[in-house]
C-alpha positions as CSV (number, residue, x, y, z in Angstrom):
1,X,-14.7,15.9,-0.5
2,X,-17.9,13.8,0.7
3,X,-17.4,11.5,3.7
4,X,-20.0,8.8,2.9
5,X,-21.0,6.2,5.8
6,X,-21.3,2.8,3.4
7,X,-23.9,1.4,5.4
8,X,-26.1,4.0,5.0
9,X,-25.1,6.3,2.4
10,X,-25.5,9.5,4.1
11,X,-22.7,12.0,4.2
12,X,-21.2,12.2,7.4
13,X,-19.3,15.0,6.9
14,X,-17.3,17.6,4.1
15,X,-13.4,17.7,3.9
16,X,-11.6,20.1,2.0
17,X,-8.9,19.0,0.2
18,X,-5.3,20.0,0.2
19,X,-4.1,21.3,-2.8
20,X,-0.3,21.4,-3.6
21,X,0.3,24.9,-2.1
22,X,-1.2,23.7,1.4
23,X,1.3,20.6,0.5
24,X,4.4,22.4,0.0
25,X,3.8,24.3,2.9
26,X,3.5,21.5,4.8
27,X,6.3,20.0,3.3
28,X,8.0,22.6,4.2
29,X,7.5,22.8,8.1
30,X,8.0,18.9,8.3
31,X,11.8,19.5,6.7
32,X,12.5,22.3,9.4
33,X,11.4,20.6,12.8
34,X,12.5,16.6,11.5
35,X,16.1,17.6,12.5
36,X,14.9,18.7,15.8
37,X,13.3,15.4,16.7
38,X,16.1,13.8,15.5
39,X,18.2,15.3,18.2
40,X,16.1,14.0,20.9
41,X,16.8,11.0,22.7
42,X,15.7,7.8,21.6
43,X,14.4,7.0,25.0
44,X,12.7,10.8,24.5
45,X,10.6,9.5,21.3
46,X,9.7,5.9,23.1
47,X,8.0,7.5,25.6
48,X,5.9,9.9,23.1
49,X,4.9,7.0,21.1
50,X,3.9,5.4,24.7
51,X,1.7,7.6,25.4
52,X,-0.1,7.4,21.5
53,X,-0.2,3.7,22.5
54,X,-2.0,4.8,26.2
55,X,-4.4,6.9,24.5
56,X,-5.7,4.5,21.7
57,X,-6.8,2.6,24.7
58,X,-8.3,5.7,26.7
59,X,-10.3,6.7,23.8
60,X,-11.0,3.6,21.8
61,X,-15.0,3.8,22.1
62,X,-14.9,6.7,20.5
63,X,-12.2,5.8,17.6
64,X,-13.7,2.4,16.8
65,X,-17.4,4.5,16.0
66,X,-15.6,7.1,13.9
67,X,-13.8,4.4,12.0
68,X,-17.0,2.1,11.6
69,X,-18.9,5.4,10.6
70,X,-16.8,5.9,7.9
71,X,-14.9,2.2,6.6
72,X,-18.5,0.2,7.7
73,X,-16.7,-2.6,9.6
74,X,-18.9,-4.5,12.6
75,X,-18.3,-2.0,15.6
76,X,-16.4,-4.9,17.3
77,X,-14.0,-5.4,14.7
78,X,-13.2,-1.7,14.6
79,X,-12.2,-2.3,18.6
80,X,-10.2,-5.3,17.5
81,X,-8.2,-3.5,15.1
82,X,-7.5,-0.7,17.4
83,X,-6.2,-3.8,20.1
84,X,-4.0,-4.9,17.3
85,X,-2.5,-1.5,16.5
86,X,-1.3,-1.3,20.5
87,X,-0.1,-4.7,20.5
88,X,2.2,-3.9,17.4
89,X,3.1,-0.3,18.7
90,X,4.2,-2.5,22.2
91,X,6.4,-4.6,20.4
92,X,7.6,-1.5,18.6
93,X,8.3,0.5,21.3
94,X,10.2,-2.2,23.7
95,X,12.7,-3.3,20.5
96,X,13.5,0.1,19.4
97,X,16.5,0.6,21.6
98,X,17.4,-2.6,21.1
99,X,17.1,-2.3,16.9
100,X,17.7,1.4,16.6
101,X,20.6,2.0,18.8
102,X,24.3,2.0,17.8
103,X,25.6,-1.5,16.7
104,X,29.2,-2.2,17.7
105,X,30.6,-4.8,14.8
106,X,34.5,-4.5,16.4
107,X,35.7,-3.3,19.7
108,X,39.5,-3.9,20.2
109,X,42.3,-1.7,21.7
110,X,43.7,-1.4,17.4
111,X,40.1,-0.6,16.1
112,X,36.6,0.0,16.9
113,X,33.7,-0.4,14.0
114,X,30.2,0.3,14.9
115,X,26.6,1.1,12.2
116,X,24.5,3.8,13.2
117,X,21.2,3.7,12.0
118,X,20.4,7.6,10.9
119,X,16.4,8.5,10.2
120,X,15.7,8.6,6.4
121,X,14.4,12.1,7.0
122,X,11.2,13.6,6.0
123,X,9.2,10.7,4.6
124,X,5.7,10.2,2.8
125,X,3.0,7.3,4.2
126,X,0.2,6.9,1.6
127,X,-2.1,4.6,3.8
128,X,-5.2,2.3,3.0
129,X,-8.8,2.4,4.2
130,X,-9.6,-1.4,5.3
131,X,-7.1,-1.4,8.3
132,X,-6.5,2.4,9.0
133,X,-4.6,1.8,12.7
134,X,-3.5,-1.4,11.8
135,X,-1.4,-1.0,8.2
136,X,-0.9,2.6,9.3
137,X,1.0,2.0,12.7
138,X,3.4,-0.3,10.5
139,X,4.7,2.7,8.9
140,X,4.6,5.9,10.8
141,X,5.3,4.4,14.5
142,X,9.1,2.9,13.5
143,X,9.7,6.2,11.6
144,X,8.5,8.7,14.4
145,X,10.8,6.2,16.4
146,X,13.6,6.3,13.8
147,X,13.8,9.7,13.8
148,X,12.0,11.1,10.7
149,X,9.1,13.3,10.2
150,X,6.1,12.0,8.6
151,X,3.6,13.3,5.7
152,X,0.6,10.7,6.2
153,X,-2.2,10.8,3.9
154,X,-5.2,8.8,5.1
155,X,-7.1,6.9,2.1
156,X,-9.8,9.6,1.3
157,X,-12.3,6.4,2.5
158,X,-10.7,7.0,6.2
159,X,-10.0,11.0,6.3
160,X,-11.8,10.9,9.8
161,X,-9.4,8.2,11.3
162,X,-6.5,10.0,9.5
163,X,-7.2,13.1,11.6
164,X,-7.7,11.2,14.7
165,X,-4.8,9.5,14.3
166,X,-2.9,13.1,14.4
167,X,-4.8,14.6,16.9
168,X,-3.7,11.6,19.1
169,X,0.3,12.1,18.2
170,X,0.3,15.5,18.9
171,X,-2.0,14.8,22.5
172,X,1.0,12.1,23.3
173,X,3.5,14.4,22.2
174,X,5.1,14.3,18.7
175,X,5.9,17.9,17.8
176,X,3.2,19.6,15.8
177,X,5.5,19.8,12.6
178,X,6.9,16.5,12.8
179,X,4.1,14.5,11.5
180,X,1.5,16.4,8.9
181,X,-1.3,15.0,7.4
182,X,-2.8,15.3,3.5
183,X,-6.4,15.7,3.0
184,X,-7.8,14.2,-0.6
185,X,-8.1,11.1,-2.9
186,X,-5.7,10.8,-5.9
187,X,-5.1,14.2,-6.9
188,X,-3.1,14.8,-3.8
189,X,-1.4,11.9,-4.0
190,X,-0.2,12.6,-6.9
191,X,0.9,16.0,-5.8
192,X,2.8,14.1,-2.9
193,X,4.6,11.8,-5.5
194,X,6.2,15.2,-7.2
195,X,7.6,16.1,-3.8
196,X,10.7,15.6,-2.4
197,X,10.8,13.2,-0.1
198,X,13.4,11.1,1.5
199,X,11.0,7.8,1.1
200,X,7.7,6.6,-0.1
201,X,5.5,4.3,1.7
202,X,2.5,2.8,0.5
203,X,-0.3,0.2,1.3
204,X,-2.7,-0.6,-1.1
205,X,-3.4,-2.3,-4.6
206,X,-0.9,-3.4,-7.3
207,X,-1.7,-1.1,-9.8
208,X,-1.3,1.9,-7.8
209,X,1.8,0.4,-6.1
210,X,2.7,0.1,-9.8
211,X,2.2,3.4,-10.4
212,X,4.0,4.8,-7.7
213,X,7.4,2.8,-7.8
214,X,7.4,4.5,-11.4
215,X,6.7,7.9,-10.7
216,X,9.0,8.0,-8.1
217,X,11.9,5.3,-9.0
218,X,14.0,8.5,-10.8
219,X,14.6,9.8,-6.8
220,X,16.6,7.1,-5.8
221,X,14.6,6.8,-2.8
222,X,13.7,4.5,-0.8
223,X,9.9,3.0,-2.0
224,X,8.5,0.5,-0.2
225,X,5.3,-1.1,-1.3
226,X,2.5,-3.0,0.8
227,X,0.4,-4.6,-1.6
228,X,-2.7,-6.9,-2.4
229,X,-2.6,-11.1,-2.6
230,X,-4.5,-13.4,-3.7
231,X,-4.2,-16.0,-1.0
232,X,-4.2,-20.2,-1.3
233,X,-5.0,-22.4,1.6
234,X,-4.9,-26.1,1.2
235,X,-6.5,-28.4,3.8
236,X,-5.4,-31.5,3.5
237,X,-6.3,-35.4,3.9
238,X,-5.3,-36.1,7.3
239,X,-7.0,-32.8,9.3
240,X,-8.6,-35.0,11.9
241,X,-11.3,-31.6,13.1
242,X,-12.8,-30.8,9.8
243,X,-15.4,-28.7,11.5
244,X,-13.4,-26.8,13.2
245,X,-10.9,-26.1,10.3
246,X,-13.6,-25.1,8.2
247,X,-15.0,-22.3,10.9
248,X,-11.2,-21.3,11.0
249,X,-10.8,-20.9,7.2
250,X,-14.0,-19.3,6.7
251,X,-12.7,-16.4,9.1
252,X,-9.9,-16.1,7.5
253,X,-11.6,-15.6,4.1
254,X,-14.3,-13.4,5.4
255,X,-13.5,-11.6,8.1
256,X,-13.8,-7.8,7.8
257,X,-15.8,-8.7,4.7
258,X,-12.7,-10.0,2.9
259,X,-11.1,-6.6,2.5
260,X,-7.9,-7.9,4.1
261,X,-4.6,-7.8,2.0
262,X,-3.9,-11.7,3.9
263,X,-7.6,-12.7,3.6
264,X,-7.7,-16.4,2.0
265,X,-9.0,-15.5,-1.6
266,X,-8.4,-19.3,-2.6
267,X,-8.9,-22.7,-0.8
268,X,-8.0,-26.0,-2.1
269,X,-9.3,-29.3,-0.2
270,X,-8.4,-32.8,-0.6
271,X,-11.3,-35.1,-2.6
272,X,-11.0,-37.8,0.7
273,X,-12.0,-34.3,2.9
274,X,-13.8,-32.3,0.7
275,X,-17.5,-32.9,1.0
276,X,-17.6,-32.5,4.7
277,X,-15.5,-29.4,4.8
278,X,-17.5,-27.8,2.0
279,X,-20.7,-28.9,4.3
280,X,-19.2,-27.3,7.1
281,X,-17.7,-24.1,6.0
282,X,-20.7,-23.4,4.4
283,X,-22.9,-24.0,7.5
284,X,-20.5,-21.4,9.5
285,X,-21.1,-18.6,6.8
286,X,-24.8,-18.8,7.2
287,X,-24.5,-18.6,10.8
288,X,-23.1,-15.2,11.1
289,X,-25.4,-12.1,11.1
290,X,-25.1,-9.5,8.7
291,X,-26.3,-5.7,8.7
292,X,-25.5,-2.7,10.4
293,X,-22.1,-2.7,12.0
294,X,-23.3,-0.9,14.8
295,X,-25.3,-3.6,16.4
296,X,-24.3,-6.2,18.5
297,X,-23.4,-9.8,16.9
298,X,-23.4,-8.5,13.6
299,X,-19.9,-10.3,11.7
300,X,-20.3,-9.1,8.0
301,X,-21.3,-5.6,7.7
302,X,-20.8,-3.1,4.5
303,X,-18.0,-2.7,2.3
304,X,-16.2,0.2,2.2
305,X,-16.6,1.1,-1.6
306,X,-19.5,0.7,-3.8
307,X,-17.9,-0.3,-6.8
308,X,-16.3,-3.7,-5.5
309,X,-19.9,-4.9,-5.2
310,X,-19.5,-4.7,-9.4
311,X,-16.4,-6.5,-8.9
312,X,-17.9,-9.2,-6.7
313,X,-20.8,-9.7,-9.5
314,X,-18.4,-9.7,-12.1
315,X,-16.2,-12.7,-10.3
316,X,-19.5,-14.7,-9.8
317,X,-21.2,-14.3,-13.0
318,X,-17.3,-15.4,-14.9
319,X,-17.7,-18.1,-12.6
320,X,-20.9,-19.6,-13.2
321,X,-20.4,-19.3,-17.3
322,X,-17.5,-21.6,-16.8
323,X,-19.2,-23.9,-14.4
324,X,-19.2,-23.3,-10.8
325,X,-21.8,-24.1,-8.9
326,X,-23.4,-21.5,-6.4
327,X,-23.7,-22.8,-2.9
328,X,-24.4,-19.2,-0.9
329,X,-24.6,-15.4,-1.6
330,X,-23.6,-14.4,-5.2
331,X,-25.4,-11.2,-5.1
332,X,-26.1,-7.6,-3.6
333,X,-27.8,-7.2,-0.3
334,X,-30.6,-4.5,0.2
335,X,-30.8,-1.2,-1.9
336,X,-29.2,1.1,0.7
337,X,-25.8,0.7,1.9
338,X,-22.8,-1.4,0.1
339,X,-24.0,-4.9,1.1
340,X,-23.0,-8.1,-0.6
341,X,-23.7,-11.4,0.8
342,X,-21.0,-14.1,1.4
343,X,-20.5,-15.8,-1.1
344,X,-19.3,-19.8,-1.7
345,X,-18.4,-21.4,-5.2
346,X,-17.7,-24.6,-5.7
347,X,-16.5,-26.6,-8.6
348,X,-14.5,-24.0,-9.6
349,X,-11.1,-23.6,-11.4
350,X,-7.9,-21.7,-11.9
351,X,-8.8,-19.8,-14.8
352,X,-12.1,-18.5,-13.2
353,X,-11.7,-14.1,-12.0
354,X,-12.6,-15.7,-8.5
355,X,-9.8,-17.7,-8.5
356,X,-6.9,-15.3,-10.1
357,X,-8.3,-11.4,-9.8
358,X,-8.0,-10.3,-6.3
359,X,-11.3,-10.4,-4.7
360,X,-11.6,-8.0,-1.5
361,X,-14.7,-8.8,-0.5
362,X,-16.7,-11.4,1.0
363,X,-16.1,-14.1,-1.5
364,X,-14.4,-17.8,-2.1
365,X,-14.2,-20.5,-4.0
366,X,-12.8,-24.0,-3.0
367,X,-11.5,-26.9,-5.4
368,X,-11.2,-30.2,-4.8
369,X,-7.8,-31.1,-5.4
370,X,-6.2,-35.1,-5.7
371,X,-3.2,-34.6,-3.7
372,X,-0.2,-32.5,-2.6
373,X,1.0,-32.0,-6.0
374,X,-2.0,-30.6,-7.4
375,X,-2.7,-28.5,-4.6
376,X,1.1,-27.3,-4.5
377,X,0.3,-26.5,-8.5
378,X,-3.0,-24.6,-7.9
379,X,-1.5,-22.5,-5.1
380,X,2.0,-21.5,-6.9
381,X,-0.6,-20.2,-9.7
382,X,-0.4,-16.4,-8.9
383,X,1.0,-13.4,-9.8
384,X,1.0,-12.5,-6.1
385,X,2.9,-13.7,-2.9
386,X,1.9,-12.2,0.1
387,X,0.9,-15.4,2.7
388,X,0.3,-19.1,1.9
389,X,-1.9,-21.8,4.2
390,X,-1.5,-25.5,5.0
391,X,-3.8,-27.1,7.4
392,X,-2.5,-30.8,8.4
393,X,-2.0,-32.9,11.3
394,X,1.6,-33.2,10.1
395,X,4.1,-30.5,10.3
396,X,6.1,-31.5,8.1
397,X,4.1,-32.3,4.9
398,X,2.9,-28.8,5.4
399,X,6.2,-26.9,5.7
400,X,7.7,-29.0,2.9
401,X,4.6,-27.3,0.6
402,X,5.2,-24.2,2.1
403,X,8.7,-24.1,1.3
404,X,8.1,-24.1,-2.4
405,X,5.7,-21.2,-2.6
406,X,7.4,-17.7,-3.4
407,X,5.1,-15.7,-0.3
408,X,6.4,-13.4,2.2
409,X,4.5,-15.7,5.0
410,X,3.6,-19.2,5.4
411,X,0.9,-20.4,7.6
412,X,0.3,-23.8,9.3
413,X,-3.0,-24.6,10.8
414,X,-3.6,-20.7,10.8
415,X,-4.4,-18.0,8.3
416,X,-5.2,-14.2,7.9
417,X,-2.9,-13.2,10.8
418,X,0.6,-10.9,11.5
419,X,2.8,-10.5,14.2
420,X,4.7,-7.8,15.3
421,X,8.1,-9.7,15.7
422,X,8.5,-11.6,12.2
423,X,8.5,-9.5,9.3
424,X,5.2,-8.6,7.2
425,X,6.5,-8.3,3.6
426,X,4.8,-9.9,-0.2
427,X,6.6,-11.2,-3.1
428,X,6.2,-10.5,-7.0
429,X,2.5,-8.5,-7.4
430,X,2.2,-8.3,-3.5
431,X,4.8,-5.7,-3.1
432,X,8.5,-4.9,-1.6
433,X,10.4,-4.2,1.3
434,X,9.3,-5.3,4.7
435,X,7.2,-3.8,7.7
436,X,7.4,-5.2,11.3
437,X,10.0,-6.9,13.0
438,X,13.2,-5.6,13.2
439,X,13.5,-5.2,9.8
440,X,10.7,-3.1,9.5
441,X,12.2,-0.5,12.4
442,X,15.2,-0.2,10.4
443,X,13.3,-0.1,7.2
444,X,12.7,3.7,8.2
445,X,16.9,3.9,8.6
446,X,20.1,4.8,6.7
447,X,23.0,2.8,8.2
448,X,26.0,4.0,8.3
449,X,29.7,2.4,8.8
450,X,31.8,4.2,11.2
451,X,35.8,2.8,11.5
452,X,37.5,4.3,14.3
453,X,41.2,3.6,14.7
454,X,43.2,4.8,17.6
C-alpha cells in the first residue's frame, strides 16, 4: 500500500497490509491480555494514559510533520490538532474515576444498590484521516480507560499517524496486546467487520457508516457511528461586528480545507446584513496564503484525497447551471499536489449539490435569507444533524432557532468547535451514539445492577 504525500505526490513510503490471518491473530492476542488490563486499577490505567498524554507533548514536532507528510494539513494546524487531542485526553483522564467508578444508587442498613460499569471487552476503532489524534483519542482513550482492548485501524490516508499513535501507548505503558493496530484501506476493514468483536466504532462518511451498522447489526453489539454533516449557520440582522463574524465564519467553513465533519458547509445571512458580510467574508478568504503546508503562514494547504477535487468541480459546476454566481476559487490549483482554491458562491439555493451533498473541502455558499423563518426553513433542510450556528446579538432569538433544529450541537456566536465535557454526537445521516463527556467514557461500558440485601 502507497503512502502518497498530497502536496506533492511523491510516495513517502510502502505499507503492507494485514490480511485476515495477521487479523485473527491479532484478534486473538487482544482477547487473551484485555482481561488482564481489566484487572488493574483504574487509577493504574490513568496514569498510562497520562503519560500518552506527556508524550504527545514531548514529541509533537515530530508527529505534527509525519501527520502533515501524509494528511497535507498547514504544519501549524497539525500542532493544533495534536494540542486538542491532550486537552480532551486531560479531561478524560481527571473524570474517569469520577464516571467510571462504582455508582452507589441505595445505601441503607435493609439494602444496598450500586451500577458497575464493566469494559465492553475487546473492541474495534475504524478511524478517519482528516483529524487522526483528534477523532481517534474520542474512541480509544475512554476504552483503554474503561477497560477494554482496542483493534484501531488508521484510515489507510493516515497509516503513519496510526503507527505513531501505538508506538506512543506502548512507550506510556498500555500492554503490548492490549491495543493492536490494522494495516490497509477497505479490504481489511471489511475483514474486521466479520470479526468478533464486543463493539464497533467508527468515524467517517454516511455511506460507510451505512454499511457498517448493516454488516454488523446481526451481533447485537454495540455500533456507534461518527459521521459527516452538512452544516447551516445563520447570521442574523442585528450582529453589530459584521467583519468580524464574517472572519469567524469563514474559519469555520474552511479551516483545515473544510475536511472537518462540523465545518460550516451552509451559511444563510439576513438581506438587511448581507452585502457587507458577503464583502467581508470574501475579503478574509483571499487573505490567507495557500501552498505547501510546510511553510510558515500558509492556512489552506492540500487535500488529503485527489478525488474530492472532482467532487468540488462537480458542486460548482451544478451550481453555476442553476444560477450562482462565482465570487472566488471554483477550480483546481497547480498540476502537482491535490490543491483546490477556496471557493465562495453566492446567489445560491437549497436544491444546488453545494448546498445539500456534503462538501469536505474548501467550499461555501451563502443565501440571503428574509427572516428567521426562512433561515430556520433553509437550515432544517438536511438529511444530516451534526451541529447548527446562530450568530446574534440576542441570546434568545438564537437559542429559540436552535431549539428547533434536530443536531447533536447548537452553536451561538461560535462554529466548527467541540469540547471535551458536553457530548459530541449527530442526528439522522450524521450518525449515533455519543463520544466525549461522560457519556462518551461510559459509551465504552456495560453497566450492571448489583442489589445487595443484608
Amino acid at each position: 500500500m502507497n503512502v502518497v504525500n498530497p502536496a506533492t505526490e511523491e510516495i513517502i513510503t510502502i505499507l503492507i497490509e494485514n490480511d485476515k490471518a495477521s487479523l485473527d491473530n491479532k484478534y486473538s492476542l487482544l482477547k487473551a491480555a484485555q482481561k488482564h488490563w481489566a484487572k488493574q486499577s483504574l487509577k493504574g490505567r490513568v496514569a498510562v494514559l497520562h503519560r500518552f498524554y506527556d508524550l504527545l507533548d514531548l514529541e509533537k514536532e515530530k508527529l505534527a510533520a509525519i501527520l502533515t507528510s501524509e494528511v497535507g494539513k498547514p504544519l501549524q494546524q497539525s500542532r493544533n490538532e495534536l494540542n486538542g487531542a491532550r486537552t480532551r485526553i486531560q479531561w478524560m483522564i481527571s473524570n474517569a474515576e469520577k464516571y467510571l467508578s462504582d455508582e452507589w444508587v441505595t445505601d441503607t442498613d435493609e439494602l444496598k444498590e450500586r451500577i458497575s460499569y464493566d469494559p465492553l471487552g475487546v473492541i474495534c476503532n475504524i478511524s478517519a484521516w482528516n483529524y487522526p489524534y483528534l477523532v481517534g483519542v474520542n474512541v480509544f482513550v475512554p476504552a483503554l480507560l474503561a477497560g477494554n482492548a482496542v483493534m484501531y485501524k488508521p484510515s489507510e490516508y493516515a497509516s503513519l499517524t496510526g503507527m505513531e499513535i501505538e508506538r506512543l501507548l506502548k512507550k506510556a505503558g498500555v500492554p503490548e496486546n492490549v491495543f493492536q493496530i490494522a494495516i490497509g484501506g477497505k479490504e481489511t476493514g471489511e475483514h474486521l467487520l466479520d470479526m468478533d468483536f464486543d463493539g464497533y466504532f467508527f468515524t467517517g462518511s454516511y455511506k460507510t457508516g451505512k454499511h457498517i451498522y448493516e454488516r454488523v447489526a446481526k451481533k447485537m453489539v454495540p455500533c456507534q457511528l461518527e459521521l459527516g454533516g452538512k452544516d447551516p449557520l445563520y447570521v442574523a440582522d442585528d450582529v453589530k461586528d459584521i467583519v468580524s463574524v464574517a472572519a469567524g465564519t469563514a474559519d469555520g467553513a474552511f479551516y483545515n480545507n473544510g475536511q472537518s465533519c462540523c465545518a460550516v458547509e451552509r451559511i444563510y445571512v439576513h438581506e438587511n446584513v448581507y452585502d457587507e458580510y458577503v464583502a467581508a467574508f470574501v475579503n478574509e478568504v483571499k487573505s490567507w496564503k495557500s501552498g505547501s503546508p510546510t511553510e510558515d503562514g500558509v492556512y489552506i494547504g492540500a487535500l488529503t484525497r485527489k478525488e474530492q477535487i472532482g467532487v468540488l468541480r462537480h458542486q460548482v459546476e451544478d451550481a453555476i447551471e442553476k444560477g450562482a454566481t462565482l465570487l472566488q476559487g471554483g477550480k483546481r490549483k497547480g498540476h502537482i499536489g491535490h490543491y483546490f482554491e477556496p471557493t465562495v458562491l453566492t446567489n445560491v439555493t437549497n436544491d444546488m449539490k453545494v448546498m445539500q451533498e456534503e462538501s469536505f473541502g474548501p467550499i461555501i455558499g451563502i443565501m440571503k435569507v428574509a427572516d428567521d423563518d426562512e433561515a430556520l426553513e433553509m437550515m432544517k433542510d438536511t438529511a444530516y444533524g451534526l451541529t447548527a450556528s446562530v450568530y446574534s446579538d440576542n441570546r434568545d432569538r438564537a437559542e429559540h432557532i436552535l431549539s428547533q433544529i434536530d443536531s447533536g450541537t447548537g452553536y451561538w456566536n461560535c462554529c466548527d468547535r467541540v469540547s471535551a465535557g458536553v457530548p459530541w454526537s449527530g442526528r439522522k445521516h450524521s450518525g449515533i451514539g455519543a463520544t466525549l463527556s461522560h457519556q462518551g467514557l461510559r459509551a465504552f461500558t456495560k453497566p450492571k445492577a448489583w442489589h445487595l440485601r443484608s
